[in-house]
FIDRENBA-396202 format. One record per residue (C-alpha): residue number from 0; x, y, z. Coordinates in steps of 0.1 Angstrom, whole numbers. Layout:
<nodes>
+-----+-------+-------+-------+
|  nr |  east | north |    up |
+-----+-------+-------+-------+
| NUM |     X |     Y |     Z |
...
+-----+-------+-------+-------+
</nodes>
This chain:
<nodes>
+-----+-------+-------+-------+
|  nr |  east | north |    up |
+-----+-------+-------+-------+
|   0 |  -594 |   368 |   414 |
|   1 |  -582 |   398 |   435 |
|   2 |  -540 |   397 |   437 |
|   3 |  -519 |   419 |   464 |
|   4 |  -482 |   421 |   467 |
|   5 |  -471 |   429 |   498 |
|   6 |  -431 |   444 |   492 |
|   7 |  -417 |   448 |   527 |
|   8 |  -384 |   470 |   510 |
|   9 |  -350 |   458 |   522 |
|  10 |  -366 |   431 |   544 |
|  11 |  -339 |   401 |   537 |
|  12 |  -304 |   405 |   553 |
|  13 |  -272 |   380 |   559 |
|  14 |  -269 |   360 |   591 |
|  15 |  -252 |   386 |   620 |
|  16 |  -231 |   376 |   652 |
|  17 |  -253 |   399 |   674 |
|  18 |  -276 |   379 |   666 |
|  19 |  -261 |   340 |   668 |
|  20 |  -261 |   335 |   633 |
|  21 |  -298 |   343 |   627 |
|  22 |  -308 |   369 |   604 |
|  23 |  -333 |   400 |   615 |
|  24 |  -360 |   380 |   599 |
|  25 |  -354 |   350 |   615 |
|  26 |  -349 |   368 |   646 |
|  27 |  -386 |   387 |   646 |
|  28 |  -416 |   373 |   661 |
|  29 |  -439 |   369 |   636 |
|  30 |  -466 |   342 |   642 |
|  31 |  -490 |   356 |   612 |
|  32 |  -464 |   350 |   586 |
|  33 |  -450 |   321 |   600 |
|  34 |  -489 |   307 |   600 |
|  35 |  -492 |   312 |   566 |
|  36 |  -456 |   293 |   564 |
|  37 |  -471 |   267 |   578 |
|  38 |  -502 |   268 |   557 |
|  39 |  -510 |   241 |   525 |
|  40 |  -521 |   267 |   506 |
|  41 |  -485 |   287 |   504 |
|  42 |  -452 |   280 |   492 |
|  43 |  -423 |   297 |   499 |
|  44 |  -393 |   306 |   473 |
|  45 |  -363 |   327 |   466 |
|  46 |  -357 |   346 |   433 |
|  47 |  -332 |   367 |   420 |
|  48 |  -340 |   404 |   419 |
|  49 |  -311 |   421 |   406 |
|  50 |  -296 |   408 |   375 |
|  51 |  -261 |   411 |   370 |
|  52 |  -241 |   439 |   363 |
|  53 |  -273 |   460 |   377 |
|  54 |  -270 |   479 |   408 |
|  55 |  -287 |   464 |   441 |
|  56 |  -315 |   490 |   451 |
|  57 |  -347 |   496 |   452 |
|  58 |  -358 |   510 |   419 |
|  59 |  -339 |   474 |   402 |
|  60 |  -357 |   454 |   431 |
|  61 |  -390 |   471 |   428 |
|  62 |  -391 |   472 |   391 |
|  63 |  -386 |   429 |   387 |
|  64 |  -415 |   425 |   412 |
|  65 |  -438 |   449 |   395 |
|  66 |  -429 |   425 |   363 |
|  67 |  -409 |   441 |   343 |
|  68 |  -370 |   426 |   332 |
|  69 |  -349 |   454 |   346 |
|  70 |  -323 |   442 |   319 |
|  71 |  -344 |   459 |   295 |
|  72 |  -362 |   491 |   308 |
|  73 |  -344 |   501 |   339 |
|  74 |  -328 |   538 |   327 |
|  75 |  -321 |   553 |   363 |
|  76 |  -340 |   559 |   395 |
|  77 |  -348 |   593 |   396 |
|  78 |  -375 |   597 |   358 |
|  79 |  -393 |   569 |   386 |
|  80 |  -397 |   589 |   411 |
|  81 |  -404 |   621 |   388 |
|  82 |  -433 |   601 |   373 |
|  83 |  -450 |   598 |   409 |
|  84 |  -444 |   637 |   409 |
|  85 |  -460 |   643 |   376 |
|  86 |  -426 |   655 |   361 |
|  87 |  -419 |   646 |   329 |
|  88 |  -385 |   636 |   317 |
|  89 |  -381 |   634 |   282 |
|  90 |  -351 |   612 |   265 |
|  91 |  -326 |   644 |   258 |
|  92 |  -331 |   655 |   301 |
|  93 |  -313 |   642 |   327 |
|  94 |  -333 |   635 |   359 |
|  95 |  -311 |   629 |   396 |
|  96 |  -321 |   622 |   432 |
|  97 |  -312 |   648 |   453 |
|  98 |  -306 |   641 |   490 |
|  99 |  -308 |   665 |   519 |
| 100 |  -279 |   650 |   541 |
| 101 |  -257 |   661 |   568 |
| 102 |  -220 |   658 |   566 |
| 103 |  -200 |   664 |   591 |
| 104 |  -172 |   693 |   584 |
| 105 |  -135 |   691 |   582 |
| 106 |  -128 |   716 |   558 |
| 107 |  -128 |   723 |   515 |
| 108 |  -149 |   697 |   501 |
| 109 |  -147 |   665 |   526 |
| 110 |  -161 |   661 |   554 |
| 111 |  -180 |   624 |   569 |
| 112 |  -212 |   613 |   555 |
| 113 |  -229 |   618 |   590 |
| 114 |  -266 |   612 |   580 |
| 115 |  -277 |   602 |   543 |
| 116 |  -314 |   610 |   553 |
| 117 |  -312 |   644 |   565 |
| 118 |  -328 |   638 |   599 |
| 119 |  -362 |   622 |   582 |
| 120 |  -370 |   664 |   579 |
| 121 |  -408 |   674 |   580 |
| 122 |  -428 |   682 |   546 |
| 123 |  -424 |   723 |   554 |
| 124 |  -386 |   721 |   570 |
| 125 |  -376 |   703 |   535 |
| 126 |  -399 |   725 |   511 |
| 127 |  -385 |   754 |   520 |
| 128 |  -346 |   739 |   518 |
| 129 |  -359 |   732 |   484 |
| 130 |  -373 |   763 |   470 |
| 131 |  -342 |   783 |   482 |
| 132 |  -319 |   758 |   461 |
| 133 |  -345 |   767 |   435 |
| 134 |  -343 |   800 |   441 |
| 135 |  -308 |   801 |   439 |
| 136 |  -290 |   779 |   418 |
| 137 |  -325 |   772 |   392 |
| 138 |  -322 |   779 |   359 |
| 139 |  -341 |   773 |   322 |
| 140 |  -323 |   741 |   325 |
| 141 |  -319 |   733 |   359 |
| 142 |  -347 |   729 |   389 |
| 143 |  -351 |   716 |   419 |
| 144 |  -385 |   698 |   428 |
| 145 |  -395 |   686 |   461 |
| 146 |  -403 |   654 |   471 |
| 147 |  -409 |   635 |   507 |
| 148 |  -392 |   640 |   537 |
| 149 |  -350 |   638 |   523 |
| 150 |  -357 |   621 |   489 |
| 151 |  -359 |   653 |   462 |
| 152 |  -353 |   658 |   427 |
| 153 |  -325 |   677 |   405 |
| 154 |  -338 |   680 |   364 |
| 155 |  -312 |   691 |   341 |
| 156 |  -330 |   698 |   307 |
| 157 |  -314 |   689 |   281 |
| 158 |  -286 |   670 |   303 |
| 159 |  -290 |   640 |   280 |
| 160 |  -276 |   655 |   250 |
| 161 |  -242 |   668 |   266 |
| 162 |  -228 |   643 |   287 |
| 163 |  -232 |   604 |   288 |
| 164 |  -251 |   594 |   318 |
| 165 |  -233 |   558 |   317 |
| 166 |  -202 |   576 |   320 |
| 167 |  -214 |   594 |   351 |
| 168 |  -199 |   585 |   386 |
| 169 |  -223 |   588 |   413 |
| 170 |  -225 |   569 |   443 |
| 171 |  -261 |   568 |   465 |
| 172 |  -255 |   583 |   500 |
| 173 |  -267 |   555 |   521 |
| 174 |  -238 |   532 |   510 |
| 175 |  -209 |   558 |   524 |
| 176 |  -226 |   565 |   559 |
| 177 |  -197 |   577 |   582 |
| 178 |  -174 |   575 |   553 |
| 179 |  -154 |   607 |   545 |
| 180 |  -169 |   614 |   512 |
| 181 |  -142 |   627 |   489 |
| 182 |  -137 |   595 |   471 |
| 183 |  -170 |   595 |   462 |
| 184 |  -179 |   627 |   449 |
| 185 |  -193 |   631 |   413 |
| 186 |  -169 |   619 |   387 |
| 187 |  -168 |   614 |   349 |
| 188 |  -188 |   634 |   327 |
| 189 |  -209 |   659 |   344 |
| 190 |  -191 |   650 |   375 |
| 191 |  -175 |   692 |   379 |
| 192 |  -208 |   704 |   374 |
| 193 |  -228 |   684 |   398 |
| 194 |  -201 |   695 |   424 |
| 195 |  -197 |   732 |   415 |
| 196 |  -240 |   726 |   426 |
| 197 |  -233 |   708 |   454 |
| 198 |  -206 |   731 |   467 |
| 199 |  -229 |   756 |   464 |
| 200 |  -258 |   738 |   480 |
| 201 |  -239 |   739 |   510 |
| 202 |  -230 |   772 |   510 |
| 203 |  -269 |   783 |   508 |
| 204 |  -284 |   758 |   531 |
| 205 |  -256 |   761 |   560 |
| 206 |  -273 |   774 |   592 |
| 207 |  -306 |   766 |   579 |
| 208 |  -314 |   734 |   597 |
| 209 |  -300 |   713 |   622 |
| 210 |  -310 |   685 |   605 |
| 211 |  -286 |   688 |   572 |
| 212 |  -264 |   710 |   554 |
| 213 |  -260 |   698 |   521 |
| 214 |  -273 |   678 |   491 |
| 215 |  -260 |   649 |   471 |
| 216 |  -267 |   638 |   438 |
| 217 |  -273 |   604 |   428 |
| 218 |  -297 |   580 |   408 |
| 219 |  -295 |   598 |   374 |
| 220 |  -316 |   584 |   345 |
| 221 |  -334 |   595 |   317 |
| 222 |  -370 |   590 |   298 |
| 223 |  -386 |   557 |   296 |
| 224 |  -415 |   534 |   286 |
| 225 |  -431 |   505 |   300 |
| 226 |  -459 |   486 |   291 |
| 227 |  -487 |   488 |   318 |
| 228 |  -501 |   456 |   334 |
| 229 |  -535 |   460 |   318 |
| 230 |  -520 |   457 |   286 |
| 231 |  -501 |   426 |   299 |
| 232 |  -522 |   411 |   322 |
| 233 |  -555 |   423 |   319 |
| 234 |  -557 |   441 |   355 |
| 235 |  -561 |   471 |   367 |
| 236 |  -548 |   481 |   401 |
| 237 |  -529 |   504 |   430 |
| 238 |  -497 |   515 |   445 |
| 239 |  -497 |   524 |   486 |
| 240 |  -467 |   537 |   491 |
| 241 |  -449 |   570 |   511 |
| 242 |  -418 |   565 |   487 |
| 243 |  -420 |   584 |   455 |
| 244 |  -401 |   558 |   436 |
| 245 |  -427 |   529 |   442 |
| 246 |  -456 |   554 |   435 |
| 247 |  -435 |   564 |   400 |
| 248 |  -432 |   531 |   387 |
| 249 |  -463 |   518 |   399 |
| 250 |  -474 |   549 |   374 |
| 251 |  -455 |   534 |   346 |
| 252 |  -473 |   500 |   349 |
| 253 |  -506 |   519 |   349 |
| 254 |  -516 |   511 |   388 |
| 255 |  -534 |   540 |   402 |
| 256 |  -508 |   556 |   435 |
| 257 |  -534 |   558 |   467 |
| 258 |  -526 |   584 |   493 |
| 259 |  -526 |   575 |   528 |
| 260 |  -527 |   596 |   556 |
| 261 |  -492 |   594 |   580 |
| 262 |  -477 |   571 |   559 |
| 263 |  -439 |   579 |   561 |
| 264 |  -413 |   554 |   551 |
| 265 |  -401 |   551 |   590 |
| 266 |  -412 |   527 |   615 |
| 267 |  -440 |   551 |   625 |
| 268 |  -457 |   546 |   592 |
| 269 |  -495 |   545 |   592 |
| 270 |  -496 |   506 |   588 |
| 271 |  -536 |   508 |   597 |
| 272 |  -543 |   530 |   571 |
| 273 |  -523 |   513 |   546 |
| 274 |  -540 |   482 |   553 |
| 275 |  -575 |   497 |   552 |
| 276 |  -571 |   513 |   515 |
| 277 |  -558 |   480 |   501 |
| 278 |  -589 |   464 |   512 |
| 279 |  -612 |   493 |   504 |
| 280 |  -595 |   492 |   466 |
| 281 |  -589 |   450 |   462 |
| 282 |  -619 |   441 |   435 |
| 283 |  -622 |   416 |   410 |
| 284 |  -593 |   415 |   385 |
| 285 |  -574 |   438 |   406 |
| 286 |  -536 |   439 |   416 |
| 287 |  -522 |   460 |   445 |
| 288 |  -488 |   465 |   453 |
| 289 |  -487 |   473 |   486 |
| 290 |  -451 |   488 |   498 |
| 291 |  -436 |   491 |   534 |
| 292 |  -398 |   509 |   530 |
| 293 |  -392 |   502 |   574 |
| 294 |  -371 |   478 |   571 |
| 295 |  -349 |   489 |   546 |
| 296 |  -345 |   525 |   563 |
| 297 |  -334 |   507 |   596 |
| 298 |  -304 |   481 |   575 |
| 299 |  -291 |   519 |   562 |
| 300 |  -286 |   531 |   601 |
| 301 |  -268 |   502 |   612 |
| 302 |  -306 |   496 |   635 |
| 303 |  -307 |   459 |   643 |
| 304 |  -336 |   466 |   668 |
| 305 |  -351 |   491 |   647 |
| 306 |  -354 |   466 |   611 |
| 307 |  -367 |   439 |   642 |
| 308 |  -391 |   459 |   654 |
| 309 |  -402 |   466 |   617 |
| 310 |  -408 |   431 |   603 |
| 311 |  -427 |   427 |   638 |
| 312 |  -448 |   457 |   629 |
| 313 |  -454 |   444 |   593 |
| 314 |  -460 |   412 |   607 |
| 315 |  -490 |   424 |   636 |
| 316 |  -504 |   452 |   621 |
| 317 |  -500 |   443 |   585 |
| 318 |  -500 |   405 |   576 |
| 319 |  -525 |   398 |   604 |
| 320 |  -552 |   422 |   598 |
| 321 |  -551 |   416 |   563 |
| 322 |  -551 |   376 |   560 |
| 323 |  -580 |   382 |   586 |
| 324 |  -600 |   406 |   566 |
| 325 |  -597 |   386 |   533 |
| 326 |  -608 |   352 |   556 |
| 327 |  -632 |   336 |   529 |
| 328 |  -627 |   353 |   498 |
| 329 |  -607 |   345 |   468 |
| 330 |  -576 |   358 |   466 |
| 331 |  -538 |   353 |   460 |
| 332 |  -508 |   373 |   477 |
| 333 |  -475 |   375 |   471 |
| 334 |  -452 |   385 |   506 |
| 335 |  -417 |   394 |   487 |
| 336 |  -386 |   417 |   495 |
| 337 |  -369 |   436 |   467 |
| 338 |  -333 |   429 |   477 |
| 339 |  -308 |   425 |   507 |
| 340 |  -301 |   449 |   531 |
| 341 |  -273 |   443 |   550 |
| 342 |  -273 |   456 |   586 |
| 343 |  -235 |   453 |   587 |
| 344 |  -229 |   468 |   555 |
| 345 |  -255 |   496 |   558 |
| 346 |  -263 |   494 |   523 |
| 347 |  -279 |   471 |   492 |
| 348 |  -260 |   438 |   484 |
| 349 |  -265 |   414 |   455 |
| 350 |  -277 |   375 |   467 |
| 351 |  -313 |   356 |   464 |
| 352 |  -342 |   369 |   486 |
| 353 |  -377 |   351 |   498 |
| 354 |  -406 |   351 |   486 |
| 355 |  -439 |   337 |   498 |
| 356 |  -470 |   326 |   480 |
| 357 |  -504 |   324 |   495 |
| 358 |  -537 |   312 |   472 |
| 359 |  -570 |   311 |   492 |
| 360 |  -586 |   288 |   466 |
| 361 |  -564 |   257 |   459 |
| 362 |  -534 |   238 |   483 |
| 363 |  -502 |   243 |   469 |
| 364 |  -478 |   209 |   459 |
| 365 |  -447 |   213 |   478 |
| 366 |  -431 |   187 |   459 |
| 367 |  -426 |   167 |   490 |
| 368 |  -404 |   193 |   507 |
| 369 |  -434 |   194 |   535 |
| 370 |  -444 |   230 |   546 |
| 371 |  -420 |   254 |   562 |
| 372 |  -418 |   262 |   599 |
| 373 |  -413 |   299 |   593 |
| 374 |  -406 |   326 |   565 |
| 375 |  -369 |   335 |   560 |
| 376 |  -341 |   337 |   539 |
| 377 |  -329 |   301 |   547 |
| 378 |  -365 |   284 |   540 |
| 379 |  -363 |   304 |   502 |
| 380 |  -327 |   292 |   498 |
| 381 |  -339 |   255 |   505 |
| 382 |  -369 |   257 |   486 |
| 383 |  -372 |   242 |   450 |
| 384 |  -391 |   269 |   436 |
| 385 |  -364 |   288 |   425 |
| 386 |  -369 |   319 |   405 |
| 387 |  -337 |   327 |   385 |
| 388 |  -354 |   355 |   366 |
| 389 |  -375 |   374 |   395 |
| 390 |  -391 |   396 |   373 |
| 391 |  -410 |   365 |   363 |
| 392 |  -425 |   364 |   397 |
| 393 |  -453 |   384 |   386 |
| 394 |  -463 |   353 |   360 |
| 395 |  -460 |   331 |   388 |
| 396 |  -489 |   352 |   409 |
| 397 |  -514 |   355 |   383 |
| 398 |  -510 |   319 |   372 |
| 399 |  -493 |   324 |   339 |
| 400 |  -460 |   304 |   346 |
| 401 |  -454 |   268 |   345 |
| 402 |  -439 |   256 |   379 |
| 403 |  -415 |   232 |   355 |
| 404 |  -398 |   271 |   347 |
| 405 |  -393 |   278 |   380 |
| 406 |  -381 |   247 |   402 |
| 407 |  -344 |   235 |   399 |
| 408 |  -307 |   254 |   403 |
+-----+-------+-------+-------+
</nodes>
């Protein structure tokens, strides 16, 4: 059996005015999606991704559909996105996500959060931002290391073993966007350091780019270990991905990262290309995870058209190539999101998102319900397959969970 995951990131959103009470989702046109809706051999669900008292993003999200209960091995975002960088981050260092933003000036320390991303800067405009903060405020114990586009790292060696990451106040830039930031500068322990940094980030990139003039620290965590789906499953498999983070924890799970060619996290993404390696790499006994971050960039500027325009995209040039690529082989996918987000918040929010199951070899028993119209966040919610613990939803794609665990409230 070959197994792919499709994880369009932030994809699920709350009913909007603008839009008559529909979400984005239910908004798009998407006839491939909807087809397989409509299909006997699908079933759609909703599961939760974020457990409580764990923070609604992406590295919580991604890590319950890879399989793994965040509840017990989720220790930060950044050692993720480290790993995809071959950087290692032992248990006594501290690793951080380190933004290139742009906040608008008004004196001191404040100013507005006027662009969390940066300006989506080029590979060379950001790598040399980079090495100058490397340059000039690196260390034996502290480093900058570049990433992609805005998304870099911060490594504090050692960081572990003199202040208490739990105890560490750091709020992720996209949540604050056209907020004045003061409130939610670094705070608790560490929290002076991390701004005498910043404060001096800004001083060294000012009048460097016109893109942004600062970084922001965010995402701290420390070392890890994860078992890897071979030794769980008995599968090998890939990550395509442009965000570090998937790439990372794909690593942990012991799926091989594939490089595409103009693949980067925006609506312009290389959705062809993406597309094309998954099929080129889907064999027997094989899971890919393939990850489109579109939507979730558009929910974090407020886009409506843009997160539309998206899910359209993933629907035309993703969902339809590939269901009509894989037409007569054996094969199950699994069209998931990793959590809300909201288009009027901006940011990640806690709820139930969809899910959708697809096996070319067997009808699915819809208990009755009869099959959906469309994919969205109000077929999932009226579903019966109902998974209260998501990272389970793994199981459910390779066949190992009973349907009487996931079907009830």
């Amino acid at each position: 059996m070959k197994y792919l995951i499709v994880q369009a990131d932030g994809m699920a959103d709350l009913p909007l005015d603008e839009l008559k009470g529909k979400t984005p989702l239910e908004e798009a046109r998407t006839p491939s999606i909807d087809s397989l809706a409509r299909s006997a051999h699908s079933r759609i669900g909703s599961l939760n991704t974020i457990p409580s008292g764990l923070p609604p993003g992406s590295a919580v999200g991604n890590m319950s559909l890879m399989g793994l209960d965040p509840r017990r091995y989720y220790k930060g975002r950044a050692p993720l996105e480290a790993k995809a960088r071959g950087i290692s981050v032992g248990k006594s260092d501290l690793a951080f996500r380190c933004n290139l933003v742009q906040i608008r000036e008004n004196g001191d320390q404040g100013g507005k959060m006027a662009d969390y991303g940066g300006g989506h800067p080029g590979e060379e405009e950001a790598g040399k931002a980079i090495s100058l903060l490397d340059e000039k405020l690196g260390s034996k114990t502290i480093s900058f290391r570049q990433g992609v586009s805005y998304r870099h790292l911060l490594l504090w060696r050692g960081g572990a073993e003199r202040v208490d990451r739990e105890e560490m106040e750091l709020t992720p830039p996209h949540d604050i966007s056209g907020k004045e930031i003061t409130p939610y500068l670094p705070r608790g322990e560490g929290g002076d350091f991390l701004l005498e940094l910043m404060d001096r980030g800004r001083e060294i990139l000012a009048g460097k780019s016109e893109k942004f003039n600062a970084v922001w620290f965010w995402g701290v965590g420390s070392g890890m270990e994860t078992p890897t789906v071979r030794e769980e499953y008995g599968l090998d498999g890939f990550t395509i991905s442009a965000v570090d983070l998937v790439k990372g924890l794909g690593k942990f799970r012991g799926l091989n990262p594939l490089e595409v060619r103009g693949a980067t996290g925006w609506i312009d993404t290389n959705y062809a290309g993406k597309v094309e390696t998954a099929l080129e790499n889907m064999e027997e006994e094989t899971i890919g995870f393939l990850h489109i971050e579109a939507p979730d960039e558009a929910s974090h500027m407020g886009r409506t058209d843009f997160k539309i325009e998206a899910i359209e995209s993933i629907d035309r040039r993703v969902m339809g190539p590939l269901m009509d690529d894989l037409e007569g082989e054996k094969f199950r996918l699994l069209l998931a999101t990793d959590h809300i987000t909201g288009l009027s918040s901006r940011t990640h929010e806690q709820g139930e998102v969809p899910f959708l199951l697809f096996d070319s070899g067997k009808k699915m028993d819809a208990a009755g319900e009869g099959q959906q119209k469309c994919f969205s966040e109000r077929a999932g919610q009226e579903s019966k397959l109902n998974l209260k613990e998501g990272y389970r939803i793994l199981d459910l794609l390779v066949g190992k969970l009973e349907r009487s665990k996931t079907e009830g409230r």
